[in-house]
Residue frames relative to the residue before (quaternion, step in Angstrom):
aa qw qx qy qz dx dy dz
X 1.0000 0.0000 0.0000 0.0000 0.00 0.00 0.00
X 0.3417 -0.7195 0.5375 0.2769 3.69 -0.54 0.96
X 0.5724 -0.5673 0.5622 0.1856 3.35 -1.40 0.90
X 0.4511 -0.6245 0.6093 0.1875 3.46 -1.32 1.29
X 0.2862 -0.8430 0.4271 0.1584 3.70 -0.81 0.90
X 0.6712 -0.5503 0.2826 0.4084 3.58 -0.91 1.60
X 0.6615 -0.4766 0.4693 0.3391 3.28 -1.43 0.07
X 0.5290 0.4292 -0.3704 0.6314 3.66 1.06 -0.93
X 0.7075 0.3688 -0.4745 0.3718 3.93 -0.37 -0.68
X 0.6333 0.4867 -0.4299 0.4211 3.90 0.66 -0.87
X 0.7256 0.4530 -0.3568 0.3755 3.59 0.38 -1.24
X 0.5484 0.6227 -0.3263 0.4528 3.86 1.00 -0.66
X 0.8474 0.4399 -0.2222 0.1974 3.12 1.17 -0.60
X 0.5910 0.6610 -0.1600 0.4339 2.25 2.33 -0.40
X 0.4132 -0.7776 0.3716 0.2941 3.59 -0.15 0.36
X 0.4380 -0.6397 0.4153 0.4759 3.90 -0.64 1.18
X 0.7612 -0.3455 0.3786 0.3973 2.80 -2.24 -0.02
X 0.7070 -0.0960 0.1517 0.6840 3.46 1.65 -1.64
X 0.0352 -0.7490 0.6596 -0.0515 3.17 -1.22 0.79
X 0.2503 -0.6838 0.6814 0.0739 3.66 -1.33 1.48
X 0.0128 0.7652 -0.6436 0.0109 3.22 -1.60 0.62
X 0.8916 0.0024 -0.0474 0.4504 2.80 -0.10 1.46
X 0.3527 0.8491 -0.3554 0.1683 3.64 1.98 -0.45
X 0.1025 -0.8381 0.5337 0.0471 3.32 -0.66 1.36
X 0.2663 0.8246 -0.4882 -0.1039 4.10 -0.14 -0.46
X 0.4810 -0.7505 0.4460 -0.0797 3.09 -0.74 1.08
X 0.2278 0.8289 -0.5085 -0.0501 3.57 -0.39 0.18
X 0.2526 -0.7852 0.4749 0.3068 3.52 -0.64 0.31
X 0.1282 -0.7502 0.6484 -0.0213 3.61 -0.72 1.02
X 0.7539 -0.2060 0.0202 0.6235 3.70 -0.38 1.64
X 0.9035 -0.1004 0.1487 0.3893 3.60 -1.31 -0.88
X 0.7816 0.4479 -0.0802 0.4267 3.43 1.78 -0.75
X 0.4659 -0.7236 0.4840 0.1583 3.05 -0.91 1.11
X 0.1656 -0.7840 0.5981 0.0145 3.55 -0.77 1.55
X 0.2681 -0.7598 0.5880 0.0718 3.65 -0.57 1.29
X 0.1870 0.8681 -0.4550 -0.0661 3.64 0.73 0.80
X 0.6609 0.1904 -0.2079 0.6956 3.51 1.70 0.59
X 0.0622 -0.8099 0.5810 -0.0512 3.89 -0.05 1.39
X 0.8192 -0.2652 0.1499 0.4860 3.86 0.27 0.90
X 0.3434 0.6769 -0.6143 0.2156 3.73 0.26 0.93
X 0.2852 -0.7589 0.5827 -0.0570 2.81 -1.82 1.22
X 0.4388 0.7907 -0.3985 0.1528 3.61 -0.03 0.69
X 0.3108 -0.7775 0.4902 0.2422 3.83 -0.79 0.29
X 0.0445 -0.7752 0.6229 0.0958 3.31 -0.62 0.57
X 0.0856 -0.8922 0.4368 0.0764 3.54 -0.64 1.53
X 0.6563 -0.5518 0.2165 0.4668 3.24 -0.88 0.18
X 0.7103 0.4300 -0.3532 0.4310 3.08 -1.77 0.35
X 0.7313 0.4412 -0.3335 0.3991 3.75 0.87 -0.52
X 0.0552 -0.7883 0.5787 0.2017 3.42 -1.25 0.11
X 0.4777 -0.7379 0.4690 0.0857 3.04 -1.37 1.89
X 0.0704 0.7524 -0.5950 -0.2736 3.49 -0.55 -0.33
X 0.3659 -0.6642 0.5939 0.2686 4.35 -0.78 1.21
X 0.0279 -0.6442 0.7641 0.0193 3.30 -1.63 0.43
X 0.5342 0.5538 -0.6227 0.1420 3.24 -2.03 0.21
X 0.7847 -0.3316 0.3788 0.3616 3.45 -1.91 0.19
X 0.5744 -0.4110 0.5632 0.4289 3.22 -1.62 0.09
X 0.8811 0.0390 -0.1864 0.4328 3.58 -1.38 1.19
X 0.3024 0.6538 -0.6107 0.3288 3.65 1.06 1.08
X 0.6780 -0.5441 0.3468 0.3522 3.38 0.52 -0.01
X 0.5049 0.7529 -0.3008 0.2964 3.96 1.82 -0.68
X 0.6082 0.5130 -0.3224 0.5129 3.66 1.63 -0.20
X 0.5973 0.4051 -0.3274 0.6099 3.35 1.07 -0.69
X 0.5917 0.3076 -0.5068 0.5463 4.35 -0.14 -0.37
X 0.7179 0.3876 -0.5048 0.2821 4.34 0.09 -0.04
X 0.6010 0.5419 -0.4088 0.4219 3.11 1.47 -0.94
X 0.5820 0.6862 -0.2818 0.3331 3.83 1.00 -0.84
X 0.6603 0.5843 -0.0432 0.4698 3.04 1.49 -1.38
X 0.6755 0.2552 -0.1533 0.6745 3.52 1.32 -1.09
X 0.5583 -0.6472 0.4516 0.2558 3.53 0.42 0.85
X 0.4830 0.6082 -0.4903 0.3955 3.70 1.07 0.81
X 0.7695 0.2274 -0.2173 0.5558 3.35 1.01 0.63
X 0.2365 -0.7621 0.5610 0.2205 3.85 -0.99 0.38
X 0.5659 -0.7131 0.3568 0.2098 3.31 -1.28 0.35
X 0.2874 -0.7727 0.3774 0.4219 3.47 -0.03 0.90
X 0.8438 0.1824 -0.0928 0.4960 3.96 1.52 -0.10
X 0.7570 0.5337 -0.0701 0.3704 3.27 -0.40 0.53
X 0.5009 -0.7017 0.4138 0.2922 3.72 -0.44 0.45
X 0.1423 0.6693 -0.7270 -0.0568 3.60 -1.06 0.30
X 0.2231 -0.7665 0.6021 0.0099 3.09 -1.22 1.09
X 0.1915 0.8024 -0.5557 -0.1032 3.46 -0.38 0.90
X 0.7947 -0.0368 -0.1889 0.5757 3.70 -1.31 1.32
X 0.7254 -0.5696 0.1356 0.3620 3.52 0.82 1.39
X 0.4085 0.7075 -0.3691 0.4431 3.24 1.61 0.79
X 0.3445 -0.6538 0.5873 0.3300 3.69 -0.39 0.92
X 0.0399 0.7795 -0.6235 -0.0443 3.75 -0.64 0.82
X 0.4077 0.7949 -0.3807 0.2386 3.95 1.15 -0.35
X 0.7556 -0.0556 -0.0968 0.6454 3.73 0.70 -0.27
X 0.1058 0.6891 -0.6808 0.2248 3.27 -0.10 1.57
X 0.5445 -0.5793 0.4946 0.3511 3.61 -1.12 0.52
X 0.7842 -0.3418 0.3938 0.3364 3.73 -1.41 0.18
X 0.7310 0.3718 -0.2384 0.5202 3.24 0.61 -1.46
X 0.5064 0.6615 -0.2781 0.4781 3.72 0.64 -0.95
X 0.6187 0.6385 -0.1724 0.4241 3.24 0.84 -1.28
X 0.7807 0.2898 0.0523 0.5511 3.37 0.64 -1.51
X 0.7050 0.2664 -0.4581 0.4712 2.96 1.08 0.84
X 0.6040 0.5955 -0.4198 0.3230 3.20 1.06 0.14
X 0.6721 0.3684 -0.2869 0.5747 3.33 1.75 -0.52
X 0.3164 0.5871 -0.4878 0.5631 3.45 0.99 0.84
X 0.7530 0.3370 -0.1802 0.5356 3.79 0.04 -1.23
X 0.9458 0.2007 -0.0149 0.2549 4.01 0.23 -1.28
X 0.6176 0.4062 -0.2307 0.6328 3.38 2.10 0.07
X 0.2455 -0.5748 0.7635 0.1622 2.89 -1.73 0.71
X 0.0056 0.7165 -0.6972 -0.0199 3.31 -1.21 0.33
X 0.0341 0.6107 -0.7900 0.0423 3.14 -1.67 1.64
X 0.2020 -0.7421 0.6386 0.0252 2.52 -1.64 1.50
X 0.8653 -0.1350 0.2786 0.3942 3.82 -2.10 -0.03
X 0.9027 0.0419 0.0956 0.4174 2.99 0.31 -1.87
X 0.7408 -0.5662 0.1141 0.3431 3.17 1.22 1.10
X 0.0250 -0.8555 0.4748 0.2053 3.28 1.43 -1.48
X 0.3138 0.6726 -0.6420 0.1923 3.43 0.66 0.25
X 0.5393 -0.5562 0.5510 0.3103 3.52 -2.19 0.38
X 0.1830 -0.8646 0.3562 0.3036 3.31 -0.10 0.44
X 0.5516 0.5940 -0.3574 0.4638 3.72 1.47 0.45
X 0.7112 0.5777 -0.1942 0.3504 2.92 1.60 0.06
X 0.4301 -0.6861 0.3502 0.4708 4.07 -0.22 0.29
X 0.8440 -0.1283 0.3698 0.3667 3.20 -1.63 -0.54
X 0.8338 0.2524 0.0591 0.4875 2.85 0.45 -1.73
X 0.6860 0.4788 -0.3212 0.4438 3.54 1.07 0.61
X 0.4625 0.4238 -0.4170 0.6577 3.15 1.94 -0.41
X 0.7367 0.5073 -0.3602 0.2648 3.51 -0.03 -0.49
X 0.5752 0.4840 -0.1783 0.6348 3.51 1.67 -0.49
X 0.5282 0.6565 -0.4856 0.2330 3.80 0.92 -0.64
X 0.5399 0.6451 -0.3378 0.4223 4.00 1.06 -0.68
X 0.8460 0.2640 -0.1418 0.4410 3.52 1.00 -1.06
X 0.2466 0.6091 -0.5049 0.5596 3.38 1.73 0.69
X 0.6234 0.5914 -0.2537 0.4441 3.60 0.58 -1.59
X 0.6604 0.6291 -0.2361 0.3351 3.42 0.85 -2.01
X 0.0645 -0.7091 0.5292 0.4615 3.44 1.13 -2.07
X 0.1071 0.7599 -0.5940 0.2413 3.38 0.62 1.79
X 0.5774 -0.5868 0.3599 0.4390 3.34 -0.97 0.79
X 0.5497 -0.6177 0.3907 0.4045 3.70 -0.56 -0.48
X 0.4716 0.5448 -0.3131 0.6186 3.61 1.44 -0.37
X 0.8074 0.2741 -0.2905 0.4343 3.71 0.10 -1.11
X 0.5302 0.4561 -0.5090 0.5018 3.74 0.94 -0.28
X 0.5618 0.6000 -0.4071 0.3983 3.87 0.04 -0.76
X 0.7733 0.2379 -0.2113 0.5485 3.48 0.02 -1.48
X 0.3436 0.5024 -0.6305 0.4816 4.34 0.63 0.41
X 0.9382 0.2271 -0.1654 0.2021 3.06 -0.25 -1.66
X 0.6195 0.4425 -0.5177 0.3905 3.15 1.17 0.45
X 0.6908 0.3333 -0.5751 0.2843 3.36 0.69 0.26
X 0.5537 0.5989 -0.4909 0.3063 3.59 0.69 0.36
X 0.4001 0.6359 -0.4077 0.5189 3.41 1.56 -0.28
X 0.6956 0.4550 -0.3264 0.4501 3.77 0.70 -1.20
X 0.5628 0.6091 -0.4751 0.2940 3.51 1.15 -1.34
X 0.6900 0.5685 -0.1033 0.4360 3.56 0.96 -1.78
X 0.5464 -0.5448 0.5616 0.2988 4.03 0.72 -0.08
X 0.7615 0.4347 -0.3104 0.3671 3.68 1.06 -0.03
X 0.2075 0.7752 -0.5733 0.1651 3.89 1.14 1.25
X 0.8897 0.2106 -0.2236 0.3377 3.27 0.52 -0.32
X 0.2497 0.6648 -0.3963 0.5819 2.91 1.44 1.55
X 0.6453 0.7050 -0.2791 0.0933 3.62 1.08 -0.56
X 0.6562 0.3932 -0.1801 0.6184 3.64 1.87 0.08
X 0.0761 0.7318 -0.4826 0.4752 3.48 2.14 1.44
X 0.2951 -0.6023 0.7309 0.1259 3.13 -1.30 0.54
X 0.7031 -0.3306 0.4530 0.4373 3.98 -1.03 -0.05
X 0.9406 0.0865 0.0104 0.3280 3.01 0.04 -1.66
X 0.2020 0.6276 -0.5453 0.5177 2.77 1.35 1.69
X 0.8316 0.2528 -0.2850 0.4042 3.61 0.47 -0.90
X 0.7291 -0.5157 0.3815 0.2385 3.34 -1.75 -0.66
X 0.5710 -0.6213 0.1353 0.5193 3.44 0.05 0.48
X 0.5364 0.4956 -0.4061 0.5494 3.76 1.10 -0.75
X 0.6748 0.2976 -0.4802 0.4748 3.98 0.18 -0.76
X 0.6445 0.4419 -0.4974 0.3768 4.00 0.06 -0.32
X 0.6535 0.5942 -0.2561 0.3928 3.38 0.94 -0.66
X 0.6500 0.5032 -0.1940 0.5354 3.10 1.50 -0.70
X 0.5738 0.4073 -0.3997 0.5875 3.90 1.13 -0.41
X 0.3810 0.6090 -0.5330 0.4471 4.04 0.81 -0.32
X 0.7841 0.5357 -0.1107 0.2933 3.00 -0.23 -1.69
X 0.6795 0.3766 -0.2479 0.5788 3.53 1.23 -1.21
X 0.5539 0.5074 -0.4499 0.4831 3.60 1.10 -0.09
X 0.7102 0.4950 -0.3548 0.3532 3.26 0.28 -1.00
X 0.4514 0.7241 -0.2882 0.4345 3.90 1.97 -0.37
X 0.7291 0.5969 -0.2619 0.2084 2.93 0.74 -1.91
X 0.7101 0.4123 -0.3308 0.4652 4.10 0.91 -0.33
X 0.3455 -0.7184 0.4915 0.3506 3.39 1.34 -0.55
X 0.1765 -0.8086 0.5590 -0.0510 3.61 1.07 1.56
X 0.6880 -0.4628 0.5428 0.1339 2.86 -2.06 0.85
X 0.6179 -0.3405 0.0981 0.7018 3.42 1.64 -1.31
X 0.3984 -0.3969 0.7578 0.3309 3.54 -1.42 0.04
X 0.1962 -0.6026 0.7731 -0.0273 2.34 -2.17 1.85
X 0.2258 -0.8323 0.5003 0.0774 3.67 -0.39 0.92
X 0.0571 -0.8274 0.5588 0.0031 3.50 0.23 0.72
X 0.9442 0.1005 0.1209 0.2895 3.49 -0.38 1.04
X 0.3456 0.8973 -0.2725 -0.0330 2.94 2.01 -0.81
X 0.8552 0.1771 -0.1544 0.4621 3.37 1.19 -1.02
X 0.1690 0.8608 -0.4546 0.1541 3.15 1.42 0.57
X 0.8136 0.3826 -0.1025 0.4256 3.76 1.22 -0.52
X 0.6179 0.5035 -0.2006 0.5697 2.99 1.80 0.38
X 0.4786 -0.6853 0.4632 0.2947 3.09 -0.92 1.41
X 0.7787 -0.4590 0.1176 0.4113 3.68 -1.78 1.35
X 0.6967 0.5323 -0.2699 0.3980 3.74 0.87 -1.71
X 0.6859 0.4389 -0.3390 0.4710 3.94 0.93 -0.80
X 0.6508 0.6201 -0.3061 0.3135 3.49 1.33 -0.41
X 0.6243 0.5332 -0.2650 0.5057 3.02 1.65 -0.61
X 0.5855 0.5340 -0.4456 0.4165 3.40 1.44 -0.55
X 0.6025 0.5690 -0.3784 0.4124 3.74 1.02 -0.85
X 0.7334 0.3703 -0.2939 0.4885 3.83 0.62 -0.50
X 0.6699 0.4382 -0.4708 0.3710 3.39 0.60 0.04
X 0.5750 0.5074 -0.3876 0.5116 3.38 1.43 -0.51
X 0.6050 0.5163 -0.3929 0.4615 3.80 0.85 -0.62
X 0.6411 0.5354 -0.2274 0.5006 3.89 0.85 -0.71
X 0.6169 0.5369 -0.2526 0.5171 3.33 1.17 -0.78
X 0.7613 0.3418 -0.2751 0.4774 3.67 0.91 -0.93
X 0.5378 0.6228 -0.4005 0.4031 3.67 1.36 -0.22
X 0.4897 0.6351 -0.3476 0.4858 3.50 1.60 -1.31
X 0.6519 0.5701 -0.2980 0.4015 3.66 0.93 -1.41
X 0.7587 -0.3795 0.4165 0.3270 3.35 0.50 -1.11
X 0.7433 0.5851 -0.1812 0.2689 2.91 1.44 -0.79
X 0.3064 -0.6731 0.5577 0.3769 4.22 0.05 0.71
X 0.0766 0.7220 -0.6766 0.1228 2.95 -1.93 1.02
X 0.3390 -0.8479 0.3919 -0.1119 2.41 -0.85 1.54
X 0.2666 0.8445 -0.3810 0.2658 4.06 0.94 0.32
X 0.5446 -0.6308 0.5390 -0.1226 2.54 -1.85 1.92
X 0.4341 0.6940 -0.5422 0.1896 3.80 -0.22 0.59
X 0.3235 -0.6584 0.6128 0.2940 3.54 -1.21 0.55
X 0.3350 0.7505 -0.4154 0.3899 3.71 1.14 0.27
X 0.1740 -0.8306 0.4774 0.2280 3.69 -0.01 0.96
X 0.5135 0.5739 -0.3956 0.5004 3.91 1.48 -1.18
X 0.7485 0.3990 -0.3466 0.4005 3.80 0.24 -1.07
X 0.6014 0.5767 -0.3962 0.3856 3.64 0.50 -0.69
X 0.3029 0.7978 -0.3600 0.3770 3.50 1.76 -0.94
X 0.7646 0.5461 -0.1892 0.2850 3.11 -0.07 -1.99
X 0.5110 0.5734 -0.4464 0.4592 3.41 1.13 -1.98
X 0.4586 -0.5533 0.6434 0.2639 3.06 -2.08 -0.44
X 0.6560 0.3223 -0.0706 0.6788 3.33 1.59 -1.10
X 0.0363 -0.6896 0.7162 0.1015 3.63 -1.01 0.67
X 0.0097 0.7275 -0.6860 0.0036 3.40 -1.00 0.64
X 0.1198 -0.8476 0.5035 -0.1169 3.41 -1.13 1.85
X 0.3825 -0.7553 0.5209 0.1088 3.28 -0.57 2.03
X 0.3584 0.5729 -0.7341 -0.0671 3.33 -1.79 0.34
X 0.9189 -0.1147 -0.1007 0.3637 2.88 -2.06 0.77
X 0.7878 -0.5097 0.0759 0.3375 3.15 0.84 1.61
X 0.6900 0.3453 -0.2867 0.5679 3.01 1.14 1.14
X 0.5589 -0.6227 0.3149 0.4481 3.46 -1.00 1.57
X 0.2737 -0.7362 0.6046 0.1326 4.03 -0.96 0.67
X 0.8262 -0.3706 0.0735 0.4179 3.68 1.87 -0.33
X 0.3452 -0.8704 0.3498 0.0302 3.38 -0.56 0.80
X 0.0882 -0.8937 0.4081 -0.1646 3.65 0.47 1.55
X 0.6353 0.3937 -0.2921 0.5967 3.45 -0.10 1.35
């Protein structure tokens, strides 16, 4: 009878949400060579949520752009759900964070000519979901968020935490690998900010990896993991 494998053997097998090896990127700025990532190495597994810190030009915008496949590496491996993703082409690109990221952002990015329920469905238009089966997604992710009866809203009908919330149900709609959170409450006044992390904490409880940028010590709080950039390298790792 074959043996049921340990917990350490299952988790080994699974591949992180994301993992760097070695990630270098470079930029050249006039005669000089900017090392805005100089050999970082970290895993970010599933189910956890991180929260990035550091200064202006530690290097924590470039590891998001790296991360959401809006940038490549000038070295090194990134693996995302064990997929060598590091010197994929452009197009490639945009489909991989099409298929495996959610992305919330600062300012929300909503369409503003669109509803509720169309910014929230706009990924699986993208996808080539039928139209019925995208619909009945986004309304129940509209419900997930507190925002069913919100669903033929324009943007600038709602408030920032409700815009912030349809973000969020977008960032649902493919069933991502993880949500990258850039900033999340960076535009929202202290009381809506707390609503935006408990709902973000709520979907991690669920299952969900997260991943999230803020220069916000109280919010970083929340993360479980804190993970602190300077001059392009990891400065430490708490949680």
């Amino acid at each position: 009878m074959a043996m049921l494998p340990t917990e350490q053997t299952k988790a080994s097998a699974t591949p992180a949400a994301a993992r760097f090896e070695n990630i270098r990127r470079t930029y050249i700025m006039g005669t000089q060579q900017v090392h805005a990532l100089d050999g970082v190495s970290v895993s970010f597994e599933k189910g956890e949520f991180w929260a990035i810190m550091g200064p202006s030009g530690s290097g924590k915008s470039t590891m998001l752009n790296v991360l959401g496949c809006l940038d490549r590496p000038t070295g090194g491996k990134y693996y995302l759900d064990g997929q060598d993703v590091s010197a994929l082409d452009d197009d490639e690109l945009s489909d991989i964070r099409l298929k495996y990221l959610g992305f919330i952002f600062q300012s929300f990015n909503l369409i503003p000519q669109l509803s509720v329920e169309e910014n929230i469905a706009l990924p699986l238009y993208y996808l080539g979901w039928k139209e019925e089966d995208s619909a009945k997604r986004a309304r129940e992710l509209a419900a997930m968020v507190g925002l069913e009866t919100r669903l033929r809203h324009r943007p600038n009908e709602l408030s920032g935490g409700q815009q912030q919330r349809v973000a969020i149900a977008r960032a649902l709609a493919n069933d991502p690998v993880f949500m990258l959170a850039d900033e999340p409450t960076g535009n929202l006044d202290s009381g809506t900010s707390e609503e935006i992390i408990s709902l973000l904490k709520r979907l991690n409880r669920a299952g969900k990896t997260i991943i999230m940028v803020t220069h916000e010590p109280e919010i970083a709080q929340n993360a479980g993991k804190r993970l602190y950039m300077r001059d392009g390298l990891i400065a430490g790792i708490e949680g």
